[in-house]
C-alpha positions in Angstrom: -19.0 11.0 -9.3 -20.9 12.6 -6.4 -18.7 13.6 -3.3 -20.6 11.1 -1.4 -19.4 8.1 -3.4 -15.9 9.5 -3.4 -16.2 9.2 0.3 -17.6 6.1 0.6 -14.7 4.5 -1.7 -12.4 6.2 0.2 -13.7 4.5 3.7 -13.9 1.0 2.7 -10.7 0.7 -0.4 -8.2 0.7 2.2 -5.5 -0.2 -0.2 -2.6 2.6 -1.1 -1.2 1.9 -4.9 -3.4 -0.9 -5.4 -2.0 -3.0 -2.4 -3.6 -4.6 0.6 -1.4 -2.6 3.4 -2.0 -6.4 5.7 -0.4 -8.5 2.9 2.4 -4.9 2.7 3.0 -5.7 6.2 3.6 -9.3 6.6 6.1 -9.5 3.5 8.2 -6.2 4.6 9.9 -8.0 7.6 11.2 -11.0 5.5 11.9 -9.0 1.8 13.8 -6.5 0.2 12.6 -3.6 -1.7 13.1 -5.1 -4.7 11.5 -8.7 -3.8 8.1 -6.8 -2.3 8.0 -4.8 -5.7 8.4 -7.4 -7.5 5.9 -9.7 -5.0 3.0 -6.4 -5.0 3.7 -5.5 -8.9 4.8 -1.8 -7.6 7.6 0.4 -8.0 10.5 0.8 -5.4 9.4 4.2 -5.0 6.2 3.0 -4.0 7.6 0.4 -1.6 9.7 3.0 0.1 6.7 5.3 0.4 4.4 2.4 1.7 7.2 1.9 4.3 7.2 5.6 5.3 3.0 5.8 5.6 3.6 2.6 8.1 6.1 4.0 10.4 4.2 7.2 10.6 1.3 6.0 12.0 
């Protein structure tokens, strides 16, 4: 793959770990950990990470 395709999938997948960060967003208030994992089909690690990318931007 050319760098120029890399970096247009890069600008328009704006999903981290295969999850839509807007659907990440709206379940996080109301879950657990372990229901969003379960919900997104991700680890816990990946839920806690997903968490930590949110709050730092």
């Amino acid at each position: 793959m050319r760098t120029n395709d890399k970096q247009w999938n890069a600008g328009n997948n704006k999903e981290i770990f295969g999850v839509n960060l807007h659907r990440f967003v709206e379940i996080e208030a109301d879950s657990s950990h372990m229901e969003i994992a379960q919900e997104l089909g991700i680890t816990l690690g990946e839920v806690k990470t997903l968490k930590k990318k949110i709050t730092r931007s």
